[in-house]
RONU-370530 format. One record per atom (N, C-alpha, C): residue in one letter; x, y, z. Coordinates in steps of 0.1 Angstrom, whole numbers, padded with zeros to 4 digits, always signed. Atoms other than C-alpha are relative to their C-alpha. Layout:
# RONU-370530
aXYZ...
This chain:
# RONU-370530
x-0010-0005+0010x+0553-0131-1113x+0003+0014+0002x-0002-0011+0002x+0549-0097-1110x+0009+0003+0012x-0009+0005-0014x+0560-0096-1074x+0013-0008+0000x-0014+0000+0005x+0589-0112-1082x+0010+0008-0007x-0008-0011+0012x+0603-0088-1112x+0001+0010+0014x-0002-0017-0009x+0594-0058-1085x+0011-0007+0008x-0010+0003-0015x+0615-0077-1055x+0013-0004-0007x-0015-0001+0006x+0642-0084-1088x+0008+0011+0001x-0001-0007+0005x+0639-0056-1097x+0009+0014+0010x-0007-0011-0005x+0647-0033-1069x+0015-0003+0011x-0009+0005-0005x+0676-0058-1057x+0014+0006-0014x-0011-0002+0009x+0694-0051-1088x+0007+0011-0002x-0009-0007+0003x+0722-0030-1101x-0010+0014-0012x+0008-0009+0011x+0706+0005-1119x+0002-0009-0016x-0002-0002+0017x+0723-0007-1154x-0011-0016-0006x+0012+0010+0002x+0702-0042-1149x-0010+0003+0003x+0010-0004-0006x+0674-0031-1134x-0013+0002-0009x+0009+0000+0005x+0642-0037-1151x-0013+0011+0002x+0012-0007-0006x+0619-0009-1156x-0017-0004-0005x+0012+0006+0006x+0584-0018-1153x-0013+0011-0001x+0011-0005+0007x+0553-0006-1169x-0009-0005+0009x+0015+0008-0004x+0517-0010-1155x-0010+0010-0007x+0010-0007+0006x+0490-0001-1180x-0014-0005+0004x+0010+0006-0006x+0457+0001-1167x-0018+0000-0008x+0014+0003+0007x+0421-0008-1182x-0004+0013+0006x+0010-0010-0006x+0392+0019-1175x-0011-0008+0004x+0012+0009-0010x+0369-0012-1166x+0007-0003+0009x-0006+0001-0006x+0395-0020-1145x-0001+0007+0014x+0007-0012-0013x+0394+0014-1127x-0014+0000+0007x+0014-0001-0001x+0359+0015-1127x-0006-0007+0012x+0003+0007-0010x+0358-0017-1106x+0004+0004+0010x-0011-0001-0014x+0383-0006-1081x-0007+0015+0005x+0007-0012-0005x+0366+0028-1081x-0013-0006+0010x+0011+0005-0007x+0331+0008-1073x+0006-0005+0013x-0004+0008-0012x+0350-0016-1046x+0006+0012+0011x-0002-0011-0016x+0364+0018-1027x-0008+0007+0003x+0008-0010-0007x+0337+0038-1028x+0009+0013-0003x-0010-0014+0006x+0361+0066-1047x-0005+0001-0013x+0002-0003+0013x+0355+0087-1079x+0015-0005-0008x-0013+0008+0010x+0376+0076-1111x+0015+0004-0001x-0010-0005-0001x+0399+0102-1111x+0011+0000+0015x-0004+0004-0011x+0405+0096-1072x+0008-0013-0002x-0005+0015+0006x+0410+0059-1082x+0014-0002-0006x-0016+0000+0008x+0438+0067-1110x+0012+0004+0010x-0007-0011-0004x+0455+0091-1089x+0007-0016+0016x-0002+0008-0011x+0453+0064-1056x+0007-0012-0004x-0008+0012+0005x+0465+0033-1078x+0012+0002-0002x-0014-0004+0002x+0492+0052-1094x+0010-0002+0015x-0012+0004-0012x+0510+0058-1059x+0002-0012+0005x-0009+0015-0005x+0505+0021-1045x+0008-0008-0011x-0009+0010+0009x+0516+0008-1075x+0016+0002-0002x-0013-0005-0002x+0551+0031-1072x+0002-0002+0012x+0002+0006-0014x+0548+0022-1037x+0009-0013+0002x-0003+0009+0005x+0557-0009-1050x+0015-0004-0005x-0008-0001+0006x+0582-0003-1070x+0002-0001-0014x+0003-0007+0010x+0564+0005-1105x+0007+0011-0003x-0006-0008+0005x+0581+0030-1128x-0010+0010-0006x+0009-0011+0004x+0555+0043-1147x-0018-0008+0000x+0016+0002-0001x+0515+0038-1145x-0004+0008-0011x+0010-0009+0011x+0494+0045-1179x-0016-0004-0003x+0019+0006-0002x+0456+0042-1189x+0000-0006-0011x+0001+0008+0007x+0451+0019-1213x-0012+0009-0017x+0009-0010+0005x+0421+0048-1225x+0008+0006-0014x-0010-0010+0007x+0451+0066-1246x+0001-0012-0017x-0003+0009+0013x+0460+0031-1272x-0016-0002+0000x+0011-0001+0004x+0420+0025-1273x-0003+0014-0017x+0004-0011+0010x+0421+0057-1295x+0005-0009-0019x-0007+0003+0008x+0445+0039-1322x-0007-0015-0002x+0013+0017+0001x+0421+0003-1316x-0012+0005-0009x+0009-0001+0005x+0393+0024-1325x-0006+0014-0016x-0004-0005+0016x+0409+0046-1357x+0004-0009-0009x-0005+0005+0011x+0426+0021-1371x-0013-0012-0006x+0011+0009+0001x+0392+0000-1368x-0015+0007-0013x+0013-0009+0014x+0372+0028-1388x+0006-0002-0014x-0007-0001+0015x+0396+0027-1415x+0000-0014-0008x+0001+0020+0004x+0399-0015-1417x-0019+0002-0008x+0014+0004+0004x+0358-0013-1418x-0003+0009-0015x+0005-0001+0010x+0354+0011-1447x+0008-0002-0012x-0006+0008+0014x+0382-0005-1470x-0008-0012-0002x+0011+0007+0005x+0362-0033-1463x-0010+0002-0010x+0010-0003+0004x+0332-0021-1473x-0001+0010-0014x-0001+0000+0016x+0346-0005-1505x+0002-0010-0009x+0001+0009+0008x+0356-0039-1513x-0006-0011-0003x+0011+0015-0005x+0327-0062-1506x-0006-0009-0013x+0000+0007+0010x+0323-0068-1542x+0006-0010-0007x-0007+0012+0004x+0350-0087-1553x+0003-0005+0013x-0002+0010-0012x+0354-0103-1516x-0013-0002+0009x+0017+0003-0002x+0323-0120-1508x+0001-0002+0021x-0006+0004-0013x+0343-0125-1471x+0005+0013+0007x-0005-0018-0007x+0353-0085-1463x-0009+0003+0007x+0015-0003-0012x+0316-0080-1446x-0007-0015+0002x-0004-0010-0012x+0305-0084-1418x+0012-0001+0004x-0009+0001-0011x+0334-0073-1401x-0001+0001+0017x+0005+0001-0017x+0334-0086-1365x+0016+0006+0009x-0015-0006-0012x+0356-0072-1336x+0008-0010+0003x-0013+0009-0002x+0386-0085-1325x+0004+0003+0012x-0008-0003-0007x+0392-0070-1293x-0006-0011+0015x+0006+0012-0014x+0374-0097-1265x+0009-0015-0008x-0007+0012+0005x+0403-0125-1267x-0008-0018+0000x+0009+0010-0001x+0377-0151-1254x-0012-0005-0014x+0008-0002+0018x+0358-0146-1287x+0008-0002-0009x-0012+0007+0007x+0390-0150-1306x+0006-0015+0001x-0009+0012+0000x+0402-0184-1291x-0008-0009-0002x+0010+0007+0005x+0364-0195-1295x-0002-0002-0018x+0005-0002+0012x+0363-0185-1333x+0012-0005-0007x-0011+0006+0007x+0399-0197-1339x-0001-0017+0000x-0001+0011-0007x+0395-0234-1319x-0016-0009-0012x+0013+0007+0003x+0358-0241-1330x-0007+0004-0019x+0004-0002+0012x+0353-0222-1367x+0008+0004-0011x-0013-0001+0010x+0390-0215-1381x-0004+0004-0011x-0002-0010+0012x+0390-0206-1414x-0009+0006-0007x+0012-0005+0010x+0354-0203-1424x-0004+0017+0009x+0004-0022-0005x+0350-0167-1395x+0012+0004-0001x-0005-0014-0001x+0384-0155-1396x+0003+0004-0010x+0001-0009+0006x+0383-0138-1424x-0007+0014-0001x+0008-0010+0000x+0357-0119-1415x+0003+0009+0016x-0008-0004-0010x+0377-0110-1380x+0008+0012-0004x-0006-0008+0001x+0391-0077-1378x+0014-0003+0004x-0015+0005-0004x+0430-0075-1380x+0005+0011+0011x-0005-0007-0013x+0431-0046-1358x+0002-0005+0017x-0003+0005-0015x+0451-0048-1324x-0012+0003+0010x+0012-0010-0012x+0428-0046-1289x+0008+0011+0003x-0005-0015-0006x+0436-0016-1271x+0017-0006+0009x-0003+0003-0005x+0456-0038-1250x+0018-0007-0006x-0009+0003+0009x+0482-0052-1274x+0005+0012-0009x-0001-0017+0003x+0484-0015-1287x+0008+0007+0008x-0005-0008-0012x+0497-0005-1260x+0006-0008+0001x-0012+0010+0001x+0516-0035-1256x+0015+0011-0011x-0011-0005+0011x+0536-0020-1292x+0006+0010+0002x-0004-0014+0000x+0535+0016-1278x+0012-0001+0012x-0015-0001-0017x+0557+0006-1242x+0011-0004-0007x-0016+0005+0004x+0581-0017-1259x+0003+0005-0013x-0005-0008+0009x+0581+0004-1290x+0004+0015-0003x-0001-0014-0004x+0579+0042-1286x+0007+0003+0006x-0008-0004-0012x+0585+0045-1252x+0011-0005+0004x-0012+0004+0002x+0613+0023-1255x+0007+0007-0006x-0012-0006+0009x+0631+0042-1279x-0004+0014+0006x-0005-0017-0003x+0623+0080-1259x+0003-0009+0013x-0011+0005-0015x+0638+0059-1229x+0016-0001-0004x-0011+0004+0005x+0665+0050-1247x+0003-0018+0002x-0003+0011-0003x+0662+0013-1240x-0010-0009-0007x+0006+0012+0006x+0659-0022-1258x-0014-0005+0009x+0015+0001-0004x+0623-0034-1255x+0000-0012+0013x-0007+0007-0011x+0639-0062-1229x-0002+0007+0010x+0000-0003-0012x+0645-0040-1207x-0012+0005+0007x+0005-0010-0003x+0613-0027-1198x-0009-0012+0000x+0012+0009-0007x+0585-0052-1178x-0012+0004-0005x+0013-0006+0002x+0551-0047-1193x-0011-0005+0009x+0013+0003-0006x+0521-0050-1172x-0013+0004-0002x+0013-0005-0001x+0484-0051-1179x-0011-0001+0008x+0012+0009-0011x+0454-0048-1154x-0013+0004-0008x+0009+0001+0003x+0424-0060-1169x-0010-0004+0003x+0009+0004-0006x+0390-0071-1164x-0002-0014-0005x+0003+0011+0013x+0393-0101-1184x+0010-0011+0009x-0011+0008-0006x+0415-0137-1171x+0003-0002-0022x-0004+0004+0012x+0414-0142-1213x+0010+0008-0007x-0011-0010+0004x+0437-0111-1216x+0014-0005-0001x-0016+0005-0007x+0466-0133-1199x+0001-0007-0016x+0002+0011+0010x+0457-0160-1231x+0010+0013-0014x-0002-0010+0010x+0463-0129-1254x+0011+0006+0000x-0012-0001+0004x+0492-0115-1245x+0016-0012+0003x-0011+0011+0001x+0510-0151-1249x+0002-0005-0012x+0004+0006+0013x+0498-0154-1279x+0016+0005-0011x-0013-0003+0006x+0531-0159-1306x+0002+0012-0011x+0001-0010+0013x+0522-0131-1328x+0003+0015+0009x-0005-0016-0007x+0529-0103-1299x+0014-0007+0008x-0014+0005-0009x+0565-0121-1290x+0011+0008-0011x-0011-0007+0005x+0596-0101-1303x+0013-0010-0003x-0010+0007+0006x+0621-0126-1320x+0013+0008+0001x-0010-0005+0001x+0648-0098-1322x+0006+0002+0014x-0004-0006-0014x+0647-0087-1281x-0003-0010+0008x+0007+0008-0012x+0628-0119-1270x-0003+0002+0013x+0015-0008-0009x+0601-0100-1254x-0013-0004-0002x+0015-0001+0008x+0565-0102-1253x-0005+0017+0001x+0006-0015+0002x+0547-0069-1260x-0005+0005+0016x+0003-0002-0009x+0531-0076-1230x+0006-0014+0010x-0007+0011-0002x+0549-0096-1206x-0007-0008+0012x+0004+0005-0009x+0522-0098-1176x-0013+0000+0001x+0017-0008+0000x+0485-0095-1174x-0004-0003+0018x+0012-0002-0012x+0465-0090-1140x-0008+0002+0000x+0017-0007+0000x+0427-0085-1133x+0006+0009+0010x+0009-0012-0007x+0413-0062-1116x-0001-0010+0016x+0004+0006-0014x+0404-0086-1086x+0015-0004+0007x-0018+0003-0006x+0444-0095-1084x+0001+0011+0001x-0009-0011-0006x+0450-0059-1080x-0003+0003+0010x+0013+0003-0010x+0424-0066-1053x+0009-0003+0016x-0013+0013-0009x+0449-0095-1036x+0011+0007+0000x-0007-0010-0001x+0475-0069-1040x+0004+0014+0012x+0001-0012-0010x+0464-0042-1020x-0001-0010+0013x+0001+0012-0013x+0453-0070-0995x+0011-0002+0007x-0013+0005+0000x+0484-0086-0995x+0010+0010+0008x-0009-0015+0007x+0500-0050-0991x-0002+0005+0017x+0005-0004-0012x+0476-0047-0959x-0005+0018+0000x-0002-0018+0005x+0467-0012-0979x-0014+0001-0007x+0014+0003+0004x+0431+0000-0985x+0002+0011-0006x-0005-0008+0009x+0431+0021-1014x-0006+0014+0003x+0004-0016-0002x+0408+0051-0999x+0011+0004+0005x-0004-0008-0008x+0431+0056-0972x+0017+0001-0008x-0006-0002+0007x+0459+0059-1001x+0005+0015-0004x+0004-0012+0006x+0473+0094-1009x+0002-0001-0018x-0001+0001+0016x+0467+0104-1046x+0015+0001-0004x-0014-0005+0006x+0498+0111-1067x-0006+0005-0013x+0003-0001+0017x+0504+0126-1104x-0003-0011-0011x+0003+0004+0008x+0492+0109-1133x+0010-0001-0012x-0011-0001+0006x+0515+0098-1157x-0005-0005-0014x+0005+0002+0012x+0511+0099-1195x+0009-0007-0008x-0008+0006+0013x+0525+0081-1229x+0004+0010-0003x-0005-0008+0005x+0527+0110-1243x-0014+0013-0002x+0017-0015+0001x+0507+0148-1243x+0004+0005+0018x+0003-0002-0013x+0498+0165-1212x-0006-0007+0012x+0009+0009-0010x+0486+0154-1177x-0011+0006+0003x+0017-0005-0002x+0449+0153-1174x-0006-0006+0007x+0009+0009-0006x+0422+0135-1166x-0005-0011-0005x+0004+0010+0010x+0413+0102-1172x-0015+0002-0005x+0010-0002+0012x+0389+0103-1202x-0005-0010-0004x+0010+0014+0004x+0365+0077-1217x-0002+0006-0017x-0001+0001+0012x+0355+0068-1251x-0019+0001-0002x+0015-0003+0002x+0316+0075-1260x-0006-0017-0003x+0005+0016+0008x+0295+0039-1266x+0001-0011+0004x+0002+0012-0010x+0292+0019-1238x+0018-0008+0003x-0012+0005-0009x+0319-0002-1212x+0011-0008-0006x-0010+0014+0008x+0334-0026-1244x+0007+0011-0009x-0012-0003+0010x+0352+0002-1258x-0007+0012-0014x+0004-0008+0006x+0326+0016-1279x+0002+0000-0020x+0004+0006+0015x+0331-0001-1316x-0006+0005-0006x+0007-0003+0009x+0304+0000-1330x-0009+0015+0002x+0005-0013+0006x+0292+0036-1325x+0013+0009-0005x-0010-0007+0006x+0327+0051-1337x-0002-0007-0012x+0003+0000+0011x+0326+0033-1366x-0009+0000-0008x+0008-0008+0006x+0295+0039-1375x-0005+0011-0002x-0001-0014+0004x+0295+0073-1374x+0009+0001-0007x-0009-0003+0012x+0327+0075-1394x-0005-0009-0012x+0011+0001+0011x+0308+0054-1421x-0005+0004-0007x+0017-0011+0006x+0280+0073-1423x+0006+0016-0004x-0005-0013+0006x+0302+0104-1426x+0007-0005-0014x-0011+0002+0013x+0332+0089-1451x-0007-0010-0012x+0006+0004+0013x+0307+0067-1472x-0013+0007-0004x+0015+0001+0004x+0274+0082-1476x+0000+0018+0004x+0000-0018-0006x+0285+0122-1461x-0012+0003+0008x+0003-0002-0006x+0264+0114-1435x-0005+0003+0013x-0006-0003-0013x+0267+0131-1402x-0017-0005+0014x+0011+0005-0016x+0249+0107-1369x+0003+0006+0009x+0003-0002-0014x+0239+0124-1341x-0002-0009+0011x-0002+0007-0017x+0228+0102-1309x+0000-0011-0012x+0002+0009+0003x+0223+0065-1319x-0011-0009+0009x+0010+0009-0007x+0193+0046-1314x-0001-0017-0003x+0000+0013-0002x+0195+0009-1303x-0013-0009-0001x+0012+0010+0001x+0170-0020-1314x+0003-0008+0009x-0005+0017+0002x+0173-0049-1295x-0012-0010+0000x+0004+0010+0003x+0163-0081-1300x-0004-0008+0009x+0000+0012-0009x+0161-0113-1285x-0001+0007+0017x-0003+0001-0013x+0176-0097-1253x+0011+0013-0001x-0005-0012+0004x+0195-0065-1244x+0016-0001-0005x-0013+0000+0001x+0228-0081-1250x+0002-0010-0015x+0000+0000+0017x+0217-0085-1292x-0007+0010-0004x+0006-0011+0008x+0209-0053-1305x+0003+0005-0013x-0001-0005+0014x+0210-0034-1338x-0003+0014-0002x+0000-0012+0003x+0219+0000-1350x-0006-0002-0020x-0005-0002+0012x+0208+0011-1387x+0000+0010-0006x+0001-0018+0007x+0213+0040-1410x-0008-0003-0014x+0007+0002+0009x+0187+0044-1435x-0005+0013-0014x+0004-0012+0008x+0182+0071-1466x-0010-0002-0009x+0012+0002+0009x+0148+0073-1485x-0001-0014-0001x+0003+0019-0001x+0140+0037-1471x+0011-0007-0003x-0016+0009+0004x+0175+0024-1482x+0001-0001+0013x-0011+0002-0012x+0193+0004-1455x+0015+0001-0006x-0015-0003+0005x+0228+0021-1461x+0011-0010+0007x-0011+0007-0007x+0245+0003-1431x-0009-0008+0012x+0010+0011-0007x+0233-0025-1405x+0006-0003+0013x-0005+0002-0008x+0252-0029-1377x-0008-0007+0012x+0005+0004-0012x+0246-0050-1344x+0009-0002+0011x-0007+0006-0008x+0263-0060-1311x-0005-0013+0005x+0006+0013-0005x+0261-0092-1298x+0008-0008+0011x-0012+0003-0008x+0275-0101-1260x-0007-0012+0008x+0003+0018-0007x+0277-0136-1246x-0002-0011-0010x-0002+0012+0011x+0284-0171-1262x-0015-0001-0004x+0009+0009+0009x+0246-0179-1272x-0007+0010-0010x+0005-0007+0011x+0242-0147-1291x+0013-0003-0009x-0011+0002+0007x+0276-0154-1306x-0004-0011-0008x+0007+0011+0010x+0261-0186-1316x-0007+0000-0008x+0007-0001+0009x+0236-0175-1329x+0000+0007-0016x-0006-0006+0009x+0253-0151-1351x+0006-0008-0010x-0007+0009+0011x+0279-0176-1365x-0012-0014-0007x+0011+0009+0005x+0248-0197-1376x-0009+0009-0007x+0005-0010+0009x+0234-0172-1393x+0008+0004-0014x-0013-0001+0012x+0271-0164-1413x-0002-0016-0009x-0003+0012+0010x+0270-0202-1421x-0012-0005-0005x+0016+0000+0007x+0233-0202-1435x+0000+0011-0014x+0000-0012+0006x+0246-0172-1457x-0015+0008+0002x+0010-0010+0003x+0217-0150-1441x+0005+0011+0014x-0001-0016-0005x+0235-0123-1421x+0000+0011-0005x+0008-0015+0008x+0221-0090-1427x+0013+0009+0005x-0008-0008-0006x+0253-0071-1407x+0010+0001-0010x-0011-0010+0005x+0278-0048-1422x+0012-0006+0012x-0008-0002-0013x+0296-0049-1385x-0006-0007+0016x+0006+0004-0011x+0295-0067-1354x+0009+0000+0012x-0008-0005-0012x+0307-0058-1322x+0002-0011+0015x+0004+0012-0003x+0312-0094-1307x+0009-0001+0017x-0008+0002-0014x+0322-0099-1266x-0006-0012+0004x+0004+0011-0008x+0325-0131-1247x-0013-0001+0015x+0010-0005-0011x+0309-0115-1218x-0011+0003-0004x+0013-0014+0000x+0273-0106-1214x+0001+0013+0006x+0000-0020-0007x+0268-0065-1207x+0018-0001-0008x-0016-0004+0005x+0306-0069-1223x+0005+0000+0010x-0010-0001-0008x+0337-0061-1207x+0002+0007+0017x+0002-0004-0015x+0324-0041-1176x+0001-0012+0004x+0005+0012-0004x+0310-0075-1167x+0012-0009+0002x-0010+0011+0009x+0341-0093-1177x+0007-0011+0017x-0004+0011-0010x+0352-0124-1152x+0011+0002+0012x-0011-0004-0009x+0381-0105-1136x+0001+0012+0007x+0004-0011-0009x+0362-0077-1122x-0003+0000+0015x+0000+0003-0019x+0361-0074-1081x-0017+0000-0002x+0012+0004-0003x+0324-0089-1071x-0006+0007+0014x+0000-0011-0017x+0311-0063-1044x-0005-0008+0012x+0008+0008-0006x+0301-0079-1014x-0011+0006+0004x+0015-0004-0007x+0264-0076-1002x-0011+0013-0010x+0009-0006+0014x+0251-0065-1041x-0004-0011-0005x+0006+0011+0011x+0233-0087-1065x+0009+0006-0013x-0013+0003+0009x+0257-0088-1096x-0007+0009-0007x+0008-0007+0010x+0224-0067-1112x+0005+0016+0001x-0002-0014-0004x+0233-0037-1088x+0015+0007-0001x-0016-0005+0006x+0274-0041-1093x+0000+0008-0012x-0004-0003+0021x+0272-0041-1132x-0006+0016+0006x+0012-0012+0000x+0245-0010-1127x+0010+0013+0005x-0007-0009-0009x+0273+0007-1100x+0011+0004-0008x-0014-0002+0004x+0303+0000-1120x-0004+0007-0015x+0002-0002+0015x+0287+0011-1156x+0002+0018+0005x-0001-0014-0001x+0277+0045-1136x+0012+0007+0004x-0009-0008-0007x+0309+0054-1125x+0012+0000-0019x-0005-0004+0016x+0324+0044-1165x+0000+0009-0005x+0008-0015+0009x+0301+0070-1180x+0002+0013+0005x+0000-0019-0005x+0310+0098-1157x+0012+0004-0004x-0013-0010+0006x+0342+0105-1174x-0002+0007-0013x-0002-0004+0013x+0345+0127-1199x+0002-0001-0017x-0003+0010+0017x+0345+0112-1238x+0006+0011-0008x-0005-0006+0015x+0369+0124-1262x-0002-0009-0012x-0001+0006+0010x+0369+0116-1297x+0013-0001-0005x-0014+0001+0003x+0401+0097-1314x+0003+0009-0009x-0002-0011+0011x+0403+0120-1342x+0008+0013+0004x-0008-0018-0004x+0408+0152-1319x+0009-0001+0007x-0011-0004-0010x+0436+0140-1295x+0010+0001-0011x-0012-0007+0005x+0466+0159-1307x+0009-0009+0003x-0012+0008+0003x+0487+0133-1293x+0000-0016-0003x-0003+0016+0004x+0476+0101-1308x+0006+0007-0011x-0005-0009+0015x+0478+0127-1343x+0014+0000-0002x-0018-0005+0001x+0515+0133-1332x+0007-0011-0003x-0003+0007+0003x+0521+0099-1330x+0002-0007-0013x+0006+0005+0019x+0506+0087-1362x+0007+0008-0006x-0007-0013+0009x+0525+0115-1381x+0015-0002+0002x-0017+0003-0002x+0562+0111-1362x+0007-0014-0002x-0011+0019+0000x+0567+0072-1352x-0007-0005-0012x+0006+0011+0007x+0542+0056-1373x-0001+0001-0016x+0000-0006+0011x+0548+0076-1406x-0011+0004-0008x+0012-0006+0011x+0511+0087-1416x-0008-0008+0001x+0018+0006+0003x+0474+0075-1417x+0003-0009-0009x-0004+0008+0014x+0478+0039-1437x+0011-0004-0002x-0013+0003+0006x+0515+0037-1437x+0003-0019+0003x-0001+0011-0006x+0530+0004-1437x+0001-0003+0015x-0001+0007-0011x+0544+0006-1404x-0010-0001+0009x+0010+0003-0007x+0511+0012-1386x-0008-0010-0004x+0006+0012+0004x+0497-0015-1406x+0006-0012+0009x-0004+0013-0003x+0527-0036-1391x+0001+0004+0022x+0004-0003-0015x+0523-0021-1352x-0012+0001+0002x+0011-0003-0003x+0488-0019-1351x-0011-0014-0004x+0009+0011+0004x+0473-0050-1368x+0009-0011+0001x+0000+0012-0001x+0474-0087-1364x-0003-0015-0007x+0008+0009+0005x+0463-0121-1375x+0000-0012+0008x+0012+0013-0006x+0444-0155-1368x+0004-0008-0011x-0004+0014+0003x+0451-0192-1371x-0008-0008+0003x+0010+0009-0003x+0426-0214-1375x+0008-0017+0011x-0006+0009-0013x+0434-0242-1346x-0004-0014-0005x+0002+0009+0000x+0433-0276-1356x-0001-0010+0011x+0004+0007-0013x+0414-0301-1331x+0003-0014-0005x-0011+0010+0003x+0431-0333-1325x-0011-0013-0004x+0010+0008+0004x+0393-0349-1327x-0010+0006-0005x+0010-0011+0004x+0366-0337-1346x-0009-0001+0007x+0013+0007-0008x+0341-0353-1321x-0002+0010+0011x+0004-0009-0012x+0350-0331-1294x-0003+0010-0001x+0006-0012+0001x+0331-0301-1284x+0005+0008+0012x-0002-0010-0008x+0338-0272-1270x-0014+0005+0012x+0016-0006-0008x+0311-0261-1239x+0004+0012+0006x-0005-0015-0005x+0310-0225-1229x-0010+0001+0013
C-alpha cells in the first residue's frame, strides 16, 4: 500500500499530489538501530533520508505525541481518583495504549472492563490527530490530502488505526491511514537493495519546536505510564514529591508493583502487568472484586512493546540477548519530562484551547465497544 501512494504519488500533478507523512515509534528505531549496529540518533537521521529517498515528505518521532498520551493520562487518572466514591468503576484505571489488550478486553469482557479502560489516545492515534489536524491546517491542506504513516513495533497497531472511531466522516480520512512494523521497514530497505549504515544521515524534521535530538520518555520501553502518573499523583494528591521508583515483582518480572505509603497508609498501589496470563490474572481478580490497584499499566506483549511481534529478530542472538540489546540502546536517549516541553505547552494553549478544554478532550480521547460474539461457547486462545 504504501509503495503504491509513493509510486502515485510522485506520478501525479503537484495540485493532486498526496503528501505523505511517516511517523516513527522509538521501539521502532531502537530495533533498526540494534539490526544496524548504529546509535539512535544515527538511526533517525539514516531513516529520515531513505525514507525521502523514497519519496516521503516529512518523517516525525512518534516520542513528541507520547508527551500528550502521557499528560492527558495523569489528568484522566486523578479525576478518576477524585471520583471513586460515587463510581465504584473509575479505579483501577488500566492503560489503553497496547491495541492487542484492547481488542482482547473489548471481544472477550465488553462491558464489565471497559469502564475501567482509559479513554486516552495511544501515542499513535495522537499523532494520527496532530498530522491530519494541526499540521494539516499550518500546511494549508484538507486532512485528505496528506498520507499518514506509522512504523511500529506492533502488527496490532494496523487493527488500531482501522478502527471506526479514528475515520473522519467530513474528509473521509483515517487519522492514520497506514501502519508498518519495524520488520517491514526491514523488507523495505531490502527491497530498496539499501543497508541503512551505508545510508548518509540527513536533518531531522519536527511537528513543531526546534530540531534536536531524539529524546525518550523516563520508565521503561512501553512508554512509561505508570511511573509518570505516579509521580504526578503523589505530587497533585497527597503533595508528594517521588524520587526514583522501586519495583516489587511478583509472580514473574513481567507483574510488578509500585506503592506509595505515608505513616503505614497505602496512598496509591499501582502495578504493571505484560503478557496475556498476567492479564488474566488481573481481570480475575477485578471480577472477584479483590483488586488492590489504583492503576495498571496493561501490554499484550511480555517485556512490553520493546518485545512487541513486529520488531526485526537479530539473527545469531537468543531473543534474551535481542530484548537486552534493543532495551539498551532505548535507555540511552535522553528523557524529558511532558510537562517541560515548551512545544507540546504551545500546543495545548493555541490549537487545543487549554489544559481540559473540550477540544482536547475531543482530539485526544477515545472510546470502547463492547463486541458481541456470535456464540457464547467460543473461546478466544492467546
Amino acid at each position: 500500500e504504501l509503495c503504491k501512494v509513493l509510486a502515485l504519488s510522485k506520478a501525479a500533478a503537484a495540485q493532486q499530489q498526496k503528501v505523505v507523512v511517516v511517523s516513527v515509534s522509538p521501539q521502532s528505531r531502537a530495533s533498526l538501530a540494534a539490526r544496524s549496529r548504529l546509535g539512535l540518533l544515527e538511526t533517525a537521521q539514516k531513516l529520515t533520508r531513505f525514507l525521502k529517498a523514497l519519496g516521503v515528505h516529512h518523517v516525525f518521532d512518534t516520542t513528541f505525541s507520547r508527551n500528550f498520551s502521557l499528560l492527558e493520562s495523569q489528568q484522566e487518572f486523578v479525576r478518576r481518583f477524585q471520583k471513586q466514591a460515587e463510581d465504584k468503576k473509575a479505579l483501577p484505571m488500566l492503560a489503553s495504549a497496547c491495541p492487542g489488550w484492547i481488542c482482547y478486553a473489548e471481544k472477550t469482557h465488553g462491558s464489565f472492563i471497559i469502564p475501567h479502560i482509559s479513554t486516552t489516545k495511544s501515542p499513535q492515534q495522537v499523532m494520527g490527530s496532530l498530522v491530519k489536524g494541526y499540521f494539516a491546517e499550518q500546511q494549508h491542506l484538507s486532512p485528505d490530502r496528506i498520507y499518514h504513516v506509522t512504523v511500529m513495533p506492533c502488527y496490532d497497531k494496523k487493527l488500531e488505526a482501522s478502527r471506526p472511531d479514528f475515520f473522519d466522516q467530513e474528509f473521509q480520512t483515517r487519522d492514520v491511514d497506514c501502519v508498518i512494523t519495524t520488520g517491514e521497514v526491514l523488507k523495505l530497505l531490502e527491497q530498496e537493495g539499501v543497508s541503512l549504515a551505508d545510508v548518509d544521515p540527513a536533518p531531522l524534521d519536527t511537528l513543531l519546536g526546534a530540531v534536536g535530538e531524539p529524546r525518550s520518555h523516563p520508565g521503561g520501553g512501553s512508554g512509561g505510564y505508570l511511573e509518570h502518573i505516579f509521580r504526578h499523583a503523589a505530587l497533585e494528591l497527597f503533595g508528594i514529591h517521588v524520587g526514583s521508583i522501586h519495583y516489587k515483582p511478583l509472580k514473574n518480572k513481567d507483574f510488578q508493583e509500585v506503592t506509595l505509603e505515608r505513616d503505614g497508609e497505602v496512598l496509591l498501589h499501582f502495578a504493571l502487568a505484560y503478557g496475556f496470563r498476567n492479564i488474566q490474572n488481573l481481570v480475575q481478580k477485578l471480577k472477584r472484586g479483590k483488586c488492590p490497584y489504583h492503576y495498571v499499566e496493561v501490554m499484550a506483549c511480555p517485556s512490553g512493546s520493546l518485545n512487541g511481534g513486529g520488531q526485526i529478530k537479530l539473527e545469531g542472538e537468543s531473543s534474551k540477548e535481542e530484548l537486552q540489546q534493543v532495551e539498551r540502546l532505548y535507555g540511552s536517549l535522553r528523557a524529558e519530562v511532558p510537562e517541560e516541553n515548551q512545544a507540546v505547552r504551545e500546543l495545548y494553549e493555541h490549537w487545543l484551547g487549554g489544559w481540559g478544554s473540550g477540544r482536547a478532550l475531543q482530539v485526544l480521547h477515545t472510546q470502547y465497544h463492547p463486541v458481541e460474539r456470535a456464540n457464547s461457547a467460543l473461546s478466544i486462545k492467546w
